[in-house]
N, C-alpha and C positions, 0 to 999 in steps of 0.2 A: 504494500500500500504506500509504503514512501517513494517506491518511484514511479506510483500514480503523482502523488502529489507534487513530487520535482518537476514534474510536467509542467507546472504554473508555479512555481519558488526554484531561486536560483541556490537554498543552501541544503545542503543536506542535514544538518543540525536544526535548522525552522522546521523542516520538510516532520522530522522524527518529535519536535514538539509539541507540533500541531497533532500528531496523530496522537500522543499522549494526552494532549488537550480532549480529543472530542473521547477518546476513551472513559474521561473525568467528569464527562457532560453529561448531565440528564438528559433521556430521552422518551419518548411515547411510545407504547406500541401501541397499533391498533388493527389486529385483526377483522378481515373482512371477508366471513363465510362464503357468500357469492363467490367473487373475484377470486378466492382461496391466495388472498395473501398476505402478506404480514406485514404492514409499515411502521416501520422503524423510525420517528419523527425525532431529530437532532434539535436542541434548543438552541436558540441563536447564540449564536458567536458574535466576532468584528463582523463587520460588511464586508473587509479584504478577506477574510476567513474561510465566510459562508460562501463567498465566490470558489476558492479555490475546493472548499469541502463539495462542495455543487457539481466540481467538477471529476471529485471522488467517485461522489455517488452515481453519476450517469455512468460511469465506468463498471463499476461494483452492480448497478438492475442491469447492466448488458448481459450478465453473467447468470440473472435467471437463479439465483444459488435457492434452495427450498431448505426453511429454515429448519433447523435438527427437529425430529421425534414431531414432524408434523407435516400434512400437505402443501403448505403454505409458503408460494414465492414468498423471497425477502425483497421489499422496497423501503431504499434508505430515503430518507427526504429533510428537508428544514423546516421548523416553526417560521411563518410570518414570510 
C-alpha cells in the first residue's frame, strides 16, 4: 500500500505515515445486504490526505477483495 501511495507523495517516510495514520483512524462500516458489500467509511483526514487516501482507495475497490468470513465486497470510501 505504500507504493500505492508514492504514486501521489514524493517520500517514502510521508508515504509509511500516512498509512499508519489512517490505520489510527476511525472508520464506519456499513454493510449493504442487497449490493453484498461492505463499506469501509474512513473519517476525514487533511484535504491533501483524503486526496491522496482517495487515490488509495480507487486502487484497493479495483481489487474487488471480499471481506474475510463473509460474502461481502470491500468498498473503502471517505466521510464528507
Amino acid at each position: 500500500m505504500v507504493e500505492i501511495l508514492r504514486e501521489k507523495m514524493s517520500r517514502v517516510d510521508d508515504a509509511r505515515a500516512l498509512l499508519r495514520q489512517i490505520y489510527d483512524t476511525e472508520c464506519d462500516l456499513a454493510p449493504d445486504l442487497q449490493a453484498v458489500t461492505l463499506t469501509v467509511r474512513l473519517h476525514h483526514l487533511t484535504q491533501a490526505h483524503d486526496q491522496v487516501v482517495g487515490h488509495l482507495f480507487d486502487q484497493l475497490n479495483e481489487t474487488e477483495t471480499v471481506f474475510p468470513d463473509t460474502a461481502h465486497t470491500s468498498v473503502c470510501a471517505t466521510t464528507g
